[in-house]
N, C-alpha and C positions, 0 to 999 in steps of 0.2 A: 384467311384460313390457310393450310397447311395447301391450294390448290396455288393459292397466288406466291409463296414459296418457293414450290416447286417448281411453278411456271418463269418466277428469276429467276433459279440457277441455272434452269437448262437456256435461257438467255446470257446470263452471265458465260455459261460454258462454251457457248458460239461463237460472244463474241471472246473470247480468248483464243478459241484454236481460228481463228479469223488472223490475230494478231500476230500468233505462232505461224503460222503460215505464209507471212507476209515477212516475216524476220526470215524464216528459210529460206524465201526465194531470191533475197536481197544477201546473204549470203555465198548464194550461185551466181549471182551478177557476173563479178569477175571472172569466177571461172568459164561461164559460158562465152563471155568476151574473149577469153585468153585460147580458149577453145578452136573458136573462128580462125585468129590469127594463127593459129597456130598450123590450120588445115588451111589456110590462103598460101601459106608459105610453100606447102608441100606440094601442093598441086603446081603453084608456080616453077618450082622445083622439078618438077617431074614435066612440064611443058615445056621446059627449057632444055633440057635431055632430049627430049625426044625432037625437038627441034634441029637439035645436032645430029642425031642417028645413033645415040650412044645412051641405048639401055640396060641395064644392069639385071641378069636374072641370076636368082636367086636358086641354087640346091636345094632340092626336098630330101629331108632328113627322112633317112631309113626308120620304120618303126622295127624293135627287135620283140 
């Protein structure tokens, strides 16, 4: 009957955004890898500066 239907697609519909969901985050893989490295760098970066005693500030820009 139209019960048992319905009760597939919204089965079928799960597992699809199941699958979609598994394609997007496999998508961000790399980036959140690239992420990391990217923020290891900078902190290393900025320990090493500051190791030396030579930090760098920055001007705040006047709002008009």
């Amino acid at each position: 009957g139209w019960k048992d239907i319905f009760g597939f697609n919204l089965a079928a519909m799960d597992h699809i955004q199941q699958l979609m969901a598994s394609r997007s985050d496999a998508l961000f893989q790399d980036a959140r890898s690239k992420l990391r490295e990217i923020r290891a760098q900078q902190s290393k970066r900025l320990q090493d500066r500051s190791d030396t005693g030579e930090v760098v500030m920055r001007k705040k820009k006047k709002k008009t």
